[in-house]
C-alpha positions as CSV (number, residue, x, y, z in Angstrom):
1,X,0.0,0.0,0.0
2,X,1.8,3.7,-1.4
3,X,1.7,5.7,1.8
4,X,4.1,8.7,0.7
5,X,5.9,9.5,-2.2
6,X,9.9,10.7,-2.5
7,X,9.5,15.0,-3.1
8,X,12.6,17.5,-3.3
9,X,16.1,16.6,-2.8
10,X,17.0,13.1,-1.9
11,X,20.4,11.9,-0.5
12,X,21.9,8.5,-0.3
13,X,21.2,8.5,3.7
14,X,18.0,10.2,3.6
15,X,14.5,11.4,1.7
16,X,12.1,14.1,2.2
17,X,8.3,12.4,1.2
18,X,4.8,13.7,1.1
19,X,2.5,10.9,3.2
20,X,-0.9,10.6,2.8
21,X,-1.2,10.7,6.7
22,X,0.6,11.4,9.9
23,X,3.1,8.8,10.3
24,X,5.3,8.5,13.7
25,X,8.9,9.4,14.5
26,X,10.3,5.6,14.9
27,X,8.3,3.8,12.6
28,X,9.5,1.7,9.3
29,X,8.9,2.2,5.6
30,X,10.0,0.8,2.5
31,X,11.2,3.2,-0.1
32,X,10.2,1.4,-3.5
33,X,13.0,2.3,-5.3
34,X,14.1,1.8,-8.9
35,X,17.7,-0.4,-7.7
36,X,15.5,-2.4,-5.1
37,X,13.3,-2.0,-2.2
38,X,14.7,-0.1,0.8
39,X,13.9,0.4,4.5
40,X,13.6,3.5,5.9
41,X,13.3,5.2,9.3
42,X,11.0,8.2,10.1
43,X,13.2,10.3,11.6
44,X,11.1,13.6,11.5
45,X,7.4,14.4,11.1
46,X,5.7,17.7,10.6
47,X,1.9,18.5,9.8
48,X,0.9,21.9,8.4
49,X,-2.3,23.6,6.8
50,X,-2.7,25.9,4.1
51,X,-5.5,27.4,5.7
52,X,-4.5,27.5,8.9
53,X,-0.8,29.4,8.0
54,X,-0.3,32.6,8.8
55,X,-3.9,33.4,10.6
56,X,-3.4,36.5,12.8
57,X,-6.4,36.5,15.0
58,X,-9.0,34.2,16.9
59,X,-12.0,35.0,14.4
60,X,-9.8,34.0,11.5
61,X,-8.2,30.7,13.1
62,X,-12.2,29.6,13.7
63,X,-12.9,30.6,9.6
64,X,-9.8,28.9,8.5
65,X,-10.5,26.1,10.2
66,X,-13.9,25.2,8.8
67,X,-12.8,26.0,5.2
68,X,-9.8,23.4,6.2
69,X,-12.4,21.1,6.5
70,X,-13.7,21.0,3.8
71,X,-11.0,21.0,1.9
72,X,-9.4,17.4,1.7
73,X,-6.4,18.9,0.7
74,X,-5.6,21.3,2.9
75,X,-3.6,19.0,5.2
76,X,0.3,18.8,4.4
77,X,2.3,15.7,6.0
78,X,5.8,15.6,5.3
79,X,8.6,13.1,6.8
80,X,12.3,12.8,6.9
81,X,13.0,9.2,6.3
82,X,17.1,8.0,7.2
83,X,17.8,5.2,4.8
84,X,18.9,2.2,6.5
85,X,19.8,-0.1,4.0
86,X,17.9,-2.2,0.8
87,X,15.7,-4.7,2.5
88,X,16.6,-8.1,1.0
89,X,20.8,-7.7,2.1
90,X,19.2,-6.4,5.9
91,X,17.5,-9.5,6.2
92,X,21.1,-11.5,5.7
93,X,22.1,-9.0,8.5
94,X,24.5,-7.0,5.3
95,X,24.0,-2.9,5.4
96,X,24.2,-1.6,2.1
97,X,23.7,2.1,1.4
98,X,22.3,2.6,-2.5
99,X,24.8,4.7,-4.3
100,X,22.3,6.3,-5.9
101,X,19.7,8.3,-4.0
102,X,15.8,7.0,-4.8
103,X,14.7,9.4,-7.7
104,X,12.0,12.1,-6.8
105,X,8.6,10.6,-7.4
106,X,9.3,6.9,-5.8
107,X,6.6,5.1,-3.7
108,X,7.1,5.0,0.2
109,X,5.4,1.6,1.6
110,X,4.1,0.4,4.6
111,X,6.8,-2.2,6.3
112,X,5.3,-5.7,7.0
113,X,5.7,-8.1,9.7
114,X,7.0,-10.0,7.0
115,X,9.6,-6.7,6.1
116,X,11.0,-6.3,9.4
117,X,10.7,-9.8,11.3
118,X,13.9,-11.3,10.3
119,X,15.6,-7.9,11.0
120,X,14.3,-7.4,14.5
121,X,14.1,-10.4,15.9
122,X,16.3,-13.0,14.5
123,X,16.6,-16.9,15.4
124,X,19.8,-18.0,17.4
125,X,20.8,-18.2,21.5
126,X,22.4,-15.0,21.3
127,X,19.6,-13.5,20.5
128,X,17.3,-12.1,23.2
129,X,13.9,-10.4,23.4
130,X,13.7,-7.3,24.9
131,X,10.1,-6.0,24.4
132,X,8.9,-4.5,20.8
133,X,9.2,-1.9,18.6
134,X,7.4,0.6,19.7
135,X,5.5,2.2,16.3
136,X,5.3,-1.8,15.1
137,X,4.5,-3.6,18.4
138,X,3.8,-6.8,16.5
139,X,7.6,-7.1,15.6
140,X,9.6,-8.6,18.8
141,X,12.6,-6.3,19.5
142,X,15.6,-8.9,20.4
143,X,19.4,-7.8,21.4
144,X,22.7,-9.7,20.8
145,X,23.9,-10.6,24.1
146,X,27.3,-11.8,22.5
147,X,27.7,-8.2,21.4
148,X,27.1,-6.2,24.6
149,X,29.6,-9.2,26.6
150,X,32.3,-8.1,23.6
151,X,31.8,-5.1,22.6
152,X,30.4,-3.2,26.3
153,X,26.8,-1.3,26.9
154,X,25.3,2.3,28.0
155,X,22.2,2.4,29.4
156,X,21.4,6.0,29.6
157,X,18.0,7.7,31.2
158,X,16.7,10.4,33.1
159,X,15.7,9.1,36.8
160,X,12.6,6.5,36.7
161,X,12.4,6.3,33.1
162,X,13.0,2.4,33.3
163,X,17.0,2.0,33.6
164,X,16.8,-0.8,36.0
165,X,13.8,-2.7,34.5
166,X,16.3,-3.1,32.1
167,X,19.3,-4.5,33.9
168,X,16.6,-6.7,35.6
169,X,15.6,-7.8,32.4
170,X,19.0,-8.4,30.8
171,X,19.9,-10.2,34.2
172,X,16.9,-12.8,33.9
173,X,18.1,-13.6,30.4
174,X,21.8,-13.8,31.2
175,X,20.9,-16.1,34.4
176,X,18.6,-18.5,31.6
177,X,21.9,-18.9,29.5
178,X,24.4,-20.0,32.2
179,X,26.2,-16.2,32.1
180,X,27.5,-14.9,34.9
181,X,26.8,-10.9,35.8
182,X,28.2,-9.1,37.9
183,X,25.7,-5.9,39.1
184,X,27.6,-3.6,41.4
185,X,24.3,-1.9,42.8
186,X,24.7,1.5,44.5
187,X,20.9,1.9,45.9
188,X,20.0,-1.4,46.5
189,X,17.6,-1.4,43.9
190,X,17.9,-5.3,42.8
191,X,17.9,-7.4,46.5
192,X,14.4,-8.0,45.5
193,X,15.0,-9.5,41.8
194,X,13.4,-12.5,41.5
195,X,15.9,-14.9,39.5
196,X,16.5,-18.7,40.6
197,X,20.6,-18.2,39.8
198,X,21.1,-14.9,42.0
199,X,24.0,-14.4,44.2
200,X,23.6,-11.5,46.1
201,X,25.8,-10.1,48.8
202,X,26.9,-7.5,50.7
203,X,30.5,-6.0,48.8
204,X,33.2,-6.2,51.1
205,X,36.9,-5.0,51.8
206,X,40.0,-6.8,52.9
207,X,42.1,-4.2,54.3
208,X,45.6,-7.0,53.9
209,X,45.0,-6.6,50.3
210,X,44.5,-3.2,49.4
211,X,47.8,-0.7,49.2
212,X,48.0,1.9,51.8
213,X,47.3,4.9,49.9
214,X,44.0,2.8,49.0
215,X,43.2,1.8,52.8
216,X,43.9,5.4,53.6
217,X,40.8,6.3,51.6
218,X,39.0,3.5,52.8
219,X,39.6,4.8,56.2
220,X,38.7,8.0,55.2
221,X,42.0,9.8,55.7
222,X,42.6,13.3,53.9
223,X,44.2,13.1,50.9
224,X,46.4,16.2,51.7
225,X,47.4,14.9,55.1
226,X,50.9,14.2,53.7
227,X,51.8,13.3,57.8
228,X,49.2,11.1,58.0
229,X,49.5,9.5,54.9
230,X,53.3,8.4,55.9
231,X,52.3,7.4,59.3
232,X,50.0,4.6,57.5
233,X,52.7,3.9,54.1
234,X,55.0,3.3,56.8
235,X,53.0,1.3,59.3
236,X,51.3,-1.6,56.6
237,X,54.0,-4.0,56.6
238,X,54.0,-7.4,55.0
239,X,54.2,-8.9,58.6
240,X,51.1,-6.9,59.7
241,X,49.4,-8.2,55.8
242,X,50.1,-11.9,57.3
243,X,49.3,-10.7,61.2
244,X,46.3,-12.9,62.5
245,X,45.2,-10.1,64.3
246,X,44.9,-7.5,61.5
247,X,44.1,-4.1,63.1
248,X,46.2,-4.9,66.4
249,X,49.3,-5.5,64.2
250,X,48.6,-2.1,62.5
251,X,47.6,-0.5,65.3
252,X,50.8,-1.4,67.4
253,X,52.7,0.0,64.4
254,X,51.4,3.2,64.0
255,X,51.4,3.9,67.8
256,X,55.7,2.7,67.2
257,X,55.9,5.1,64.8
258,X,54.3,7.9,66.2
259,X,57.0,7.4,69.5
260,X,60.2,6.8,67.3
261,X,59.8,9.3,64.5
262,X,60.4,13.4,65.6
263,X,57.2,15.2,65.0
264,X,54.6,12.6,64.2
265,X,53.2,11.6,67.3
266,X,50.4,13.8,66.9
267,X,49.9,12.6,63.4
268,X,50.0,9.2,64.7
269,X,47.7,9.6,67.3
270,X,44.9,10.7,64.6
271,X,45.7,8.1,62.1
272,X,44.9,5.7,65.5
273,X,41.5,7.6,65.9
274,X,40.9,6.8,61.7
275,X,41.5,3.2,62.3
276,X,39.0,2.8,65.5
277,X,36.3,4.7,63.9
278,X,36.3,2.7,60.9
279,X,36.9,-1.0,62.8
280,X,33.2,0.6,64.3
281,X,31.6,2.2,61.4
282,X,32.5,-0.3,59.3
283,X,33.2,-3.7,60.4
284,X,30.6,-5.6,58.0
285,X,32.1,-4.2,55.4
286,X,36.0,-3.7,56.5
287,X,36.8,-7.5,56.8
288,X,40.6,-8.5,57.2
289,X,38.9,-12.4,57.4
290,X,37.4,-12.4,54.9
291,X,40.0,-13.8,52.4
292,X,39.7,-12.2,48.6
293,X,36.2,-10.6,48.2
294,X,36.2,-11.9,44.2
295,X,36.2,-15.2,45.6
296,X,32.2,-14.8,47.0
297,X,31.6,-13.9,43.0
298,X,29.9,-16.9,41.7
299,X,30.2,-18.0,38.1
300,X,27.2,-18.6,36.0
301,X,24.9,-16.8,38.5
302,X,23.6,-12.9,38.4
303,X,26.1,-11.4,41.3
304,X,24.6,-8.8,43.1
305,X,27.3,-6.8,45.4
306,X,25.4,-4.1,47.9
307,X,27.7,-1.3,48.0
308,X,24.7,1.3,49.2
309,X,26.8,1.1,52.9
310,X,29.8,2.0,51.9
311,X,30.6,5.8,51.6
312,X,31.9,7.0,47.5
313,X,35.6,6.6,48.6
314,X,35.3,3.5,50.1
315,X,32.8,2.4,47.2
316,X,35.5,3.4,44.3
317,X,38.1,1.4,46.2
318,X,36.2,-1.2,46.0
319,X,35.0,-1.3,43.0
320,X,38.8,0.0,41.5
321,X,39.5,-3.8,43.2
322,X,36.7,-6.0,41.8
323,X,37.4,-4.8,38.2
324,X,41.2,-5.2,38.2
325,X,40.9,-8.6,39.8
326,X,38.2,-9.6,37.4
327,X,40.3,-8.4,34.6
328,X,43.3,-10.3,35.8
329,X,41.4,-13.3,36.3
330,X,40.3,-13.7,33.0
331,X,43.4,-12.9,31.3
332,X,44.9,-15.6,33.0
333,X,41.6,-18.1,31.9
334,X,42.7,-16.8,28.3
335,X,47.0,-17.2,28.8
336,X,46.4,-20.7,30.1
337,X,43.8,-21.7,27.4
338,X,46.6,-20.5,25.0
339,X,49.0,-22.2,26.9
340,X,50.7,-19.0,27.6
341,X,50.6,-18.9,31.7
342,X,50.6,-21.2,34.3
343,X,51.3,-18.5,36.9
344,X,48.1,-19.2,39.7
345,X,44.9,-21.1,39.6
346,X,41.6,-18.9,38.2
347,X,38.3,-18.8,38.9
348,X,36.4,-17.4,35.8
349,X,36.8,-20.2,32.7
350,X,34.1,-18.2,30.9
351,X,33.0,-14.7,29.6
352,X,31.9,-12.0,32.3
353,X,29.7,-9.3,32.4
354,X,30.1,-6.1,34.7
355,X,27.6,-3.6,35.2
356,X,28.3,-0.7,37.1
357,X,25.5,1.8,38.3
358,X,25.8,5.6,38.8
359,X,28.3,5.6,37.1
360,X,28.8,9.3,36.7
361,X,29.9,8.5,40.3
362,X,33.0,6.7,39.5
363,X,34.0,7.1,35.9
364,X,33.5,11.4,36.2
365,X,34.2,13.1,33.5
366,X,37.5,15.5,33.9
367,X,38.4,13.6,37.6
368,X,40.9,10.6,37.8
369,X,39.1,7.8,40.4
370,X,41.0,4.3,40.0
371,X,37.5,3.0,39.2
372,X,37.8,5.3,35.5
373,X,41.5,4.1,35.4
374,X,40.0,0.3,35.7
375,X,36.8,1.0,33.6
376,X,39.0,2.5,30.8
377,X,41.1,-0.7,30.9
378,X,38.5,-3.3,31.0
379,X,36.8,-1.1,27.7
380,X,39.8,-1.4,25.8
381,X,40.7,-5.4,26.5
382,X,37.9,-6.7,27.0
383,X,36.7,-7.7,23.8
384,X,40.1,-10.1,23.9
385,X,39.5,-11.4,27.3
386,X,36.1,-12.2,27.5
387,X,35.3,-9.5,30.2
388,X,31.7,-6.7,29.0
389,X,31.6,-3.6,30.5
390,X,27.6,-2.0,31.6
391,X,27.4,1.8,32.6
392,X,24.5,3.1,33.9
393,X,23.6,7.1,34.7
394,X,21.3,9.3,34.8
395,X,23.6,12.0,34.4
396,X,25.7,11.1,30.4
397,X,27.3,14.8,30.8
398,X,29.0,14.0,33.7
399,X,30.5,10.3,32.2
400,X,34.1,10.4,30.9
401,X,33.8,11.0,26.9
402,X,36.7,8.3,26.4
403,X,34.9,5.6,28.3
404,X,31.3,6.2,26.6
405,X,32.4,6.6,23.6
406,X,33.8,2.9,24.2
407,X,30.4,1.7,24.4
408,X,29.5,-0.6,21.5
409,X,25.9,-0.4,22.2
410,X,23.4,2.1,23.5
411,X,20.1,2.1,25.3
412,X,19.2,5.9,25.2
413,X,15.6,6.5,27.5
414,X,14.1,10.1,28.1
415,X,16.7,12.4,28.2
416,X,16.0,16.6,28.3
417,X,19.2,18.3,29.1
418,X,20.7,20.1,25.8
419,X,24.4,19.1,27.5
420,X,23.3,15.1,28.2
421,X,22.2,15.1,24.6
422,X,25.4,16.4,23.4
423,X,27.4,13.8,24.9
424,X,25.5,10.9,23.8
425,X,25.7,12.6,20.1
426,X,29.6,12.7,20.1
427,X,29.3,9.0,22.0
428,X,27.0,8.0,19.0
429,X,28.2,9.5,15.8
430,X,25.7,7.0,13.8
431,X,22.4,8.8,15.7
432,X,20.8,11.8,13.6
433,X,20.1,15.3,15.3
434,X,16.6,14.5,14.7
435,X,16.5,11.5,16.6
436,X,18.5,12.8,19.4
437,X,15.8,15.3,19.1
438,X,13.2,12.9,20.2
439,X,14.4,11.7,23.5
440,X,12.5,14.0,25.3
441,X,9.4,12.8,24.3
442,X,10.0,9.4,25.3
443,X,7.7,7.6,27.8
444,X,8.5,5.4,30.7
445,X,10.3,1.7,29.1
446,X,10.6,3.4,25.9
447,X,14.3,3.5,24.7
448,X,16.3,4.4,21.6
449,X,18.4,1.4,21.0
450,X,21.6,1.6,18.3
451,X,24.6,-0.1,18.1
452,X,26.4,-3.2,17.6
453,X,23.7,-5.2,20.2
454,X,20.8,-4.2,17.2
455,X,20.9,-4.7,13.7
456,X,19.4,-1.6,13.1
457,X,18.3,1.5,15.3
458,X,15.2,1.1,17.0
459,X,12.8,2.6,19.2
460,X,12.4,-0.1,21.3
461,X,9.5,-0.4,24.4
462,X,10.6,-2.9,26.9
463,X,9.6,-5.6,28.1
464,X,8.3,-5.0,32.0
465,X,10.1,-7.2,34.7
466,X,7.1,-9.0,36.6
467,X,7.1,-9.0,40.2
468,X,10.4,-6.4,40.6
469,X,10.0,-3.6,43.1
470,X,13.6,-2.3,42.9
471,X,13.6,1.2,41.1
472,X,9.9,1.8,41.5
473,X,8.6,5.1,43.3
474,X,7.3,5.1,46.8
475,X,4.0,5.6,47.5
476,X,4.2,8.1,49.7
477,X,0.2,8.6,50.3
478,X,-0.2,5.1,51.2
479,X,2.2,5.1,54.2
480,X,1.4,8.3,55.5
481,X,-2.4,7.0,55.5
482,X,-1.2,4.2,57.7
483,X,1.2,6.4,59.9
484,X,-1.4,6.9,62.8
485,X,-2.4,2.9,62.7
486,X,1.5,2.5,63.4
487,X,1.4,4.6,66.4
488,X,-1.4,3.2,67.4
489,X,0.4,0.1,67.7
490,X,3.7,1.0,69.2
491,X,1.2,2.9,72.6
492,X,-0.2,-0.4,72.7
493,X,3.0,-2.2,72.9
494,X,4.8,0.0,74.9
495,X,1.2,0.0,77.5
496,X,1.9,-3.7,77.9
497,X,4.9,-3.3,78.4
498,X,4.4,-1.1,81.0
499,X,1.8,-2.8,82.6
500,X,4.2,-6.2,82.5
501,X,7.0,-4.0,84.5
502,X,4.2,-3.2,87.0
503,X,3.1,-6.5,87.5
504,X,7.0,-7.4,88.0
505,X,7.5,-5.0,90.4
């Protein structure tokens, strides 16, 4: 059925076309062209009417509007349509750009089921469903999981707009093929995903196995406490590493030091005051026992590691540690496959994927953390060693440019902010002004998905994680409503109680 038909100008990457009716930003056409059929995007879509241009007051705007009635014609719908690629080689999973634009005059088609099937959701493991496309919601939308594991992911969204439903989904998926994840989850927001092959934990810290300058952020020291700084670099000794009693053996030292050195007694005596506040503050998390935290990561099962407890410095450390261990490990998986090491045993004999949330937080943009230094490592090798690298923010502006532009593959939700939009355009040099454009008209699970995990762009709405709380809002109304039932409650407890003490008196 002819819907449009090719006016003006064309390029080999785009059309301008006359449509018979409205048709939606995100939705598929076939350009009937003279070297083949081809599919096109609708990229931009603008309605106008004769009648109704240039009307200068109220009395004229209601006269204009019932002559545009009658008049069949007076409507105007023009599109911009991005070519993708002819049809038949998109189907085999080939892009191939005509040479030669589509001459003025050529029929623009409704896309099939039949059109776009094979393109969007294509047979194979790999491939994964991840809702449909949203202006042709009878076509599946699926993702290559092989590509996002090789070739790393952005997942990029305005607060609420569905960021985690997505990690949630990708995690159920990965669990169903065996993978193994790893979610490092900075709000808690997934304790409550329901998957059979979930691991999740609380992230901790051995203090034996970090280097003091990292243990001195972990303790929360001040970076410009050059004093303090020594007191500690001198004080973590291999024999207090092998001590059985950690934090006495580091203790003792810094105390020694503090006596025998001129001048750093007092330095000493606040590096002691560090080290007892954080033995208290955080002893779940600050575990010399606790042998090498990558060991509690379990392969082929979603990890989930809770670091909402521990504060940003202590978080990047640990995250900094987690990444270059994982890293290391599966280097060494890949040497000894090769037969190229033979070094230490390893734990990870198959492909990893690591998500990282805010991660504005700890891969900033114009600020060196040793989580960016890691990041930025395992986005450059990790295609070789088997290692896929997830970021998820809120906040793209605020993302180093060299890591996201690393990403292979994008998820882009509702964004608004000119600067956020920038960022993703120079991230994404394949994504049009117009649909950047669009991203701020997006609705809740809608995304823009382009990239290596697609085999063409897409506007995508995703699939809904049954039964997940994580990332929802609160509903406020509802427990204030029940506020006076609670107190209620606890004068009834704390009456019986007193009435018990009575009784016992």
């Amino acid at each position: 059925m002819i819907i449009g038909v090719v006016i003006g100008e064309s390029k080999p990457t785009e059309v301008t076309a006359q449509s018979s009716k409205p048709l939606s930003v995100g939705e598929y056409v076939i350009i009937d062209s003279q070297d083949g059929k081809i599919l096109g995007l609708v990229e931009r879509s603008a309605i106008s009417s004769e009648a109704l241009t240039d009307v200068r007051n109220f009395d004229e705007a209601i006269e204009s509007k019932e002559v545009a009635e009658i008049n069949s014609r007076d409507k105007n719908y023009k599109v911009k349509i991005g070519i993708l690629g002819f049809l038949d080689k998109l189907q085999k999973g080939h892009v191939v750009i005509p040479a030669v634009p589509p001459l003025p005059g050529t029929s623009i088609l409704e896309a099939t089921s039949q059109d776009l099937g094979m393109i969007f959701g294509p047979t194979g493991t790999e491939w994964i469903r991840i809702g449909a496309l949203l202006r042709n919601s009878s076509i599946e939308a699926k993702i290559n999981i092989n590509k996002i594991v090789s070739r790393h992911l952005a997942i990029l969204a305005m607060t609420g707009m569905g960021k985690s439903n997505l990690v949630s989904l990708i995690a159920k998926h990965v669990s169903a093929l065996n993978g193994t994840l790893v979610i490092f989850d900075y709000h808690n927001d997934y304790e409550s995903l329901d998957i059979s092959k979930m691991n999740y934990m609380m992230a901790k810290i051995n203090p034996r196995l970090l280097p003091s300058d990292k243990l001195a952020e972990v303790i929360e020291l001040r970076e410009n406490a050059d004093k303090q700084q020594r007191v500690l670099r001198e004080s973590l000794t291999e024999s207090v590493r092998q001590s059985k009693e950690f934090w006495t053996s580091l203790e003792e030292n810094v105390a020694a030091f503090g006596r025998t050195t001129k001048g750093y007694a007092d330095s000493a005596s606040r590096v002691l005051d560090k080290i007892d506040d954080a033995k208290h503050r955080f002893s779940d998390i600050l575990d010399p026992d606790c042998g090498d935290p990558v060991d509690l990561i379990k392969e082929g099962r979603v990890n989930v590691l809770n670091i909402a407890e521990l504060s940003e410095r202590q978080a990047n450390a640990g995250l900094a540690y987690y990444l270059q261990e994982l890293l290391q490990q599966r280097k060494e998986s890949v040497w000894e496959r090769k037969g190229k090491s033979t070094k230490r045993t390893y734990k990870f004999l198959a492909p990893i994927f690591v998500i990282i949330e805010e991660a504005h937080v700890f891969i900033p943009k114009g600020e060196h953390t040793d989580t960016k230094y890691w990041a930025s490592k395992v986005a450059r090798e990790g295609r070789k060693f088997g290692i896929g690298l997830g970021v998820v923010s809120q906040r793209p502006r605020n993302i180093d440019p060299n890591v996201l532009s690393q990403m292979g593959s994008l998820a882009i939700m509702k964004i608004v902010q000119d600067d956020d939009q920038q960022q993703i355009s120079s991230a994404a040099e394949s994504l049009s002004k117009d649909l950047i454009s669009q991203l701020s008209s997006l609705n809740i699970g809608d995304a823009l998905f382009i990239g290596q995990w697609v085999n063409l762009p897409s506007i995508v709405h995703i699939d809904e994680v049954k039964g997940k709380r994580s990332g929802s809002d609160l509903d406020a109304v509802s427990e204030w409503s029940q506020t006076d039932k609670f107190k209620d409650i606890a004068k009834e407890t704390t009456h019986g109680l007193v009435q018990k003490d009575l009784l016992l008196d």
